[in-house]
N, C-alpha and C positions, 0 to 999 in steps of 0.2 A: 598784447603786443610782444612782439621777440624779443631779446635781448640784447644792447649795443652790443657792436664789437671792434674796440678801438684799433684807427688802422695804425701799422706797424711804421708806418713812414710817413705820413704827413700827418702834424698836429692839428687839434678839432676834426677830425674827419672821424664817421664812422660810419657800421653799416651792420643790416640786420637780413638774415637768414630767415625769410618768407616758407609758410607751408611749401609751395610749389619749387623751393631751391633755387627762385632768383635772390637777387639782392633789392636791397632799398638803402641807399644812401643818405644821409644825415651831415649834415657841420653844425657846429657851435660856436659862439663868438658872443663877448660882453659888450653890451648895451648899456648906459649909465647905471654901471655895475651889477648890471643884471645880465642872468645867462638865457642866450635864445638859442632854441633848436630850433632851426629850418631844413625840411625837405627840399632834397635833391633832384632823386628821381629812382628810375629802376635798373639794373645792368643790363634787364631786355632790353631798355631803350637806349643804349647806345657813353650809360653813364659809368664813368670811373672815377675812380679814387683822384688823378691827375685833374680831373675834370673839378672835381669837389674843392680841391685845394686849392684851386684858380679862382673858384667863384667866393672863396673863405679870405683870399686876399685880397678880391679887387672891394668885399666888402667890409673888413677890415682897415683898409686904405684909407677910404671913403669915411669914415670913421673918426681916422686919426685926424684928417685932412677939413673933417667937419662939412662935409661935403655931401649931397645928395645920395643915399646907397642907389648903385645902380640894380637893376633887374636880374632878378636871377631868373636862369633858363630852368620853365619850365617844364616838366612833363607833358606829350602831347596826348591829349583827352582823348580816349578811344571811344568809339561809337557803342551802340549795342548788337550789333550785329558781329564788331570786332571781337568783344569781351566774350559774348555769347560763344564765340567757333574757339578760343581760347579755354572757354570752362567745359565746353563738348568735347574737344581734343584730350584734357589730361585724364577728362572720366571716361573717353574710350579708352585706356589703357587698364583701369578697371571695371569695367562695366560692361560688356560684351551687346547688350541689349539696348546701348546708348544710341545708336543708331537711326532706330525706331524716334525715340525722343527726340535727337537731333534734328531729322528730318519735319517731324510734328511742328517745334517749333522756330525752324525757318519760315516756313511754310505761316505762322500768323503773325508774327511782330518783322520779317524782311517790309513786310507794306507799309507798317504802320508807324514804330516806334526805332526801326530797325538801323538809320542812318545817324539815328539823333545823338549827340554826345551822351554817354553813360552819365556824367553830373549836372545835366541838364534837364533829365526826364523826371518829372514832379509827383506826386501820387495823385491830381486832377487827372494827369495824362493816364496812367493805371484805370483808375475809375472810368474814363472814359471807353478804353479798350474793352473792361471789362463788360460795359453795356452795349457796347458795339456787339463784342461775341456771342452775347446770350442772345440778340436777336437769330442768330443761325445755329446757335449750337447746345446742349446738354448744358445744364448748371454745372455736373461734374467733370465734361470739359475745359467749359470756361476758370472752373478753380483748379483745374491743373494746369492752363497756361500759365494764371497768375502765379502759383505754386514754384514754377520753374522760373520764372521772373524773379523771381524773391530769394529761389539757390543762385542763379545768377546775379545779383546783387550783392548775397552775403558771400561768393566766394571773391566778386571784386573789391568789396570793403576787407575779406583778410590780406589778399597780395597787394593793399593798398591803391589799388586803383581807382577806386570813389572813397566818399566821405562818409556818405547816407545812403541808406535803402527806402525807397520811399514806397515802396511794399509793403512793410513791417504794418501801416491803420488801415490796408485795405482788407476788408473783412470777408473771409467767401460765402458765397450765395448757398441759399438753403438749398440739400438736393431734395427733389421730391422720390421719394422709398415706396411710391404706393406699386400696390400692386400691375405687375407688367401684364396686359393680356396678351394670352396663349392660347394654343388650337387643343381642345379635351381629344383624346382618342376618336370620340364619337366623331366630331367634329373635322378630324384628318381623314375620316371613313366618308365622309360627303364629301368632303371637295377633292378627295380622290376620284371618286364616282363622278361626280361633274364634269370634271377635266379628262377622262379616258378615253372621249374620241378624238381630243387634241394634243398628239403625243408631243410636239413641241413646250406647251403648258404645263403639260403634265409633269414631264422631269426639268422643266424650270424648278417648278412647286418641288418635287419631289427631292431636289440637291439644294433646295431651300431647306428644306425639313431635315435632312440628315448629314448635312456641314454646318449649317448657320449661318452661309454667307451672307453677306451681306448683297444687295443689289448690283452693283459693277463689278464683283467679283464674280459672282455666276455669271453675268455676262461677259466673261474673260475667260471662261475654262474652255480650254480645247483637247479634243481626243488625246493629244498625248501626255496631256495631264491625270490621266486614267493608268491607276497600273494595277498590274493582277492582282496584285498580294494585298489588294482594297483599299492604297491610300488615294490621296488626289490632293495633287498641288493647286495651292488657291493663292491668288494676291489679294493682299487687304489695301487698298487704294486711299483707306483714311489715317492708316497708320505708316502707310509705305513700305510693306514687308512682307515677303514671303512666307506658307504657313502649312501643314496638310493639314486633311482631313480626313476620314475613314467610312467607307460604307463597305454593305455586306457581299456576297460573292450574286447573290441574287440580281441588286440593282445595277452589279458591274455589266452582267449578262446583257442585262436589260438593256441598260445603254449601247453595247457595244452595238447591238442589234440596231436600236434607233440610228445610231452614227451609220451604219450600212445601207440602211433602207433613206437615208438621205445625202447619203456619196458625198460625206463629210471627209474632207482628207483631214488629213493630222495636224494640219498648221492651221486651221483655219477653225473658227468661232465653233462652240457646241451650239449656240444659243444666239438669235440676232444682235447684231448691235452695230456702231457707227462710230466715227471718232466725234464726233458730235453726241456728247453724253447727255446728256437735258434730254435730246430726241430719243436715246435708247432710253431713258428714265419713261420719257411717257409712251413709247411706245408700249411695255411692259404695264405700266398704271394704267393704259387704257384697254389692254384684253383683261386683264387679271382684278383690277377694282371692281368693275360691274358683277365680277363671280361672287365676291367677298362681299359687298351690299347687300347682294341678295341672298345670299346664304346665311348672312352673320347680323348686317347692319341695319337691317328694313327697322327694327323695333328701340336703336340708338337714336337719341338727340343729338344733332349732327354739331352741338357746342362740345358733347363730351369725348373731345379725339382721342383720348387714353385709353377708353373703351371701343375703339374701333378696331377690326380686323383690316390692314395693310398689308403689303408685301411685306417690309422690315417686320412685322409679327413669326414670319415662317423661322426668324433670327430667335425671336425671343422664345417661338416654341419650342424648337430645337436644345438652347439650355436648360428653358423649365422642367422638362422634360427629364432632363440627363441629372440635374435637382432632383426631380419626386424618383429619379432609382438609386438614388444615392451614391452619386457620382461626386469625388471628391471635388471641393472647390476650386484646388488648384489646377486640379483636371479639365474642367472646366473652361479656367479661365484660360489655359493654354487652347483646346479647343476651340475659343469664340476670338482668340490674338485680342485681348483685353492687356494691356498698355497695365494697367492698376487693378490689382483686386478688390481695391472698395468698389469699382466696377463691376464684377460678377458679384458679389454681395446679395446685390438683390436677389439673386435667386437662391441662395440658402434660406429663405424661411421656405421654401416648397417641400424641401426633403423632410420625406415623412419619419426620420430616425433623430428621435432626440439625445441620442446617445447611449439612453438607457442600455442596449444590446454590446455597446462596445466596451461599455463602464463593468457589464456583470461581466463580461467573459475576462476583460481585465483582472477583476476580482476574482476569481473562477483560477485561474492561472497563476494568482501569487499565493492563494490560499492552499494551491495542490505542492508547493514550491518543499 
């Protein structure tokens, strides 16, 4: 806790200099001779030193007079949606990439927990959210919402705005680390062959494999997200953020050609799709799953989905891939707009360099010194 600071002009008042540079007000007053401190409030909320001195005399009064203490004016309880745009707002001012995260978790707790007074929400209620999420989402997202629920908590317990973080016994969910299936060379060599009399398919698949996009993001590239010099703007639609990517001068050719021979103008989709996303989702799952069954899946137990080829696989091949040539992980994980790099993780045990190479030329280099 900060350190009082007695005010200069009214006695029993004081006040403490919070991380964030508000104040938090405090008065004192004897009890059958005992000393209580009571909270006031914050200077964000509208509290002053005059304010303190008023409320330290009519209870003082009340006192002498042996009288009922009257009510002291509380602080009004901020929601979580309040406190949340509060702890986003001062980390934008360090954090450039807050953004991203802000957006994230608007987006799962404005529904659910979002209105509810900050000293009201229980760690029942956490637990519940948290089983709510993992029905739709990654163990390693789900413990990132709770994650930022729990900075959010403990930055409103230091500027005194709650009491408890009822965060602190919720426990995060195992992730599972197993191996992600990927397309082998051989196997990007068939369903290229497959797909070559349908060129729509084809560089669907094909801007799958060498962006990573995700499924609504290739279905959002348009021609003039194409530029010479080989990058290509993509939106990431689960993180809310804009992002390139890069391919060679080959497949820029390639497309540009396709976008001609289908009198694609420049504002207009590369790839079908509808503002009705569920229909562009199965539209896509219904040409491209039948390829990948029978290419891939015929010899799968259809309980073991991990081992299945999907669309979202063309994601995971794309960094496995960029993994076995020893593409740094940070590289990586800027490439795939991963939010966290215990996120790309997974794909460093792929890369075939255990160091060894780096370790001798290191030594090589200090030894020549």
């Amino acid at each position: 806790m900060s350190k009082r600071i007695k005010s200069k002009k009214y006695t029993g008042v004081y006040y403490r200099v919070l991380e964030n540079n508000d104040k938090a007000y405090d008065i004192t007053y004897k009890e059958h001779h005992k000393k209580i401190w009571l909270k006031i409030g914050l200077h964000s909320e509208g509290i002053r030193e005059a304010f303190c001195n008023q409320k330290r005399n009519e209870i003082t009064t009340k006192l002498r007079l042996g009288e009922d203490l009257p009510q002291v004016a509380k602080r009004n309880v901020l929601t979580l949606n309040e406190i949340a745009l509060k702890f986003y707002d001062e980390k934008e001012l360090h954090n450039k990439q807050n953004k991203k995260t802000r957006a994230r978790m608007e987006k799962h707790i404005q529904a659910t927990l979002g209105d509810v007074p900050m000293n009201k929400i229980t760690k029942e209620q956490i637990s519940t959210i948290q089983k709510e999420k993992i029905k739709i989402l990654a163990p390693a997202s789900v413990n990132f919402i709770i994650g930022q629920l729990n900075a959010i908590f403990n930055w409103a317990m230091q500027n005194e705005l709650v009491d408890k973080n009822p965060c602190i016994n919720v426990k995060n969910l195992k992730v599972d680390n197993v191996r992600v299936r990927y397309l082998e060379l051989k196997e990007i060599k068939q369903l290229k062959e497959k797909l070559k009399k349908d060129k729509v398919l084809f560089y669907f698949v094909m801007l799958g494999l060498t962006t990573g996009g995700r499924l609504q993001t290739l279905c959002n590239i348009k021609p003039k997200d194409l530029k010479q010099n080989g990058t290509i703007r993509l939106y990431d639609f689960k993180n809310e953020s804009e992002y390139y990517g890069f391919i060679d001068i080959s497949l820029y050719n390639e497309l540009k050609q396709f976008i001609v021979n289908l009198e694609i103008s420049n504002d207009e989709f590369l790839f079908q799709t509808t503002q009705n996303q569920n229909y562009t989702n199965q539209y896509y799952y219904r040409k491209l799953q039948p390829v990948f069954d029978e290419l891939f899946n015929s010899k799968i137990d259809n309980l073991i989905t991990k081992e299945k080829v999907v669309i979202h696989t063309l994601r995971h091949t794309f960094a496995s891939h960029l993994a076995i040539n020893e593409t740094p992980i940070l590289t990586i994980k800027k490439l795939m707009n991963h939010n966290d790099i215990s996120t790309t993780m997974k794909y460093a045990k792929l890369s075939k360099s255990s160091g060894e190479v780096h370790a001798n030329r290191l030594t090589q280099s200090l030894m020549s010194v």
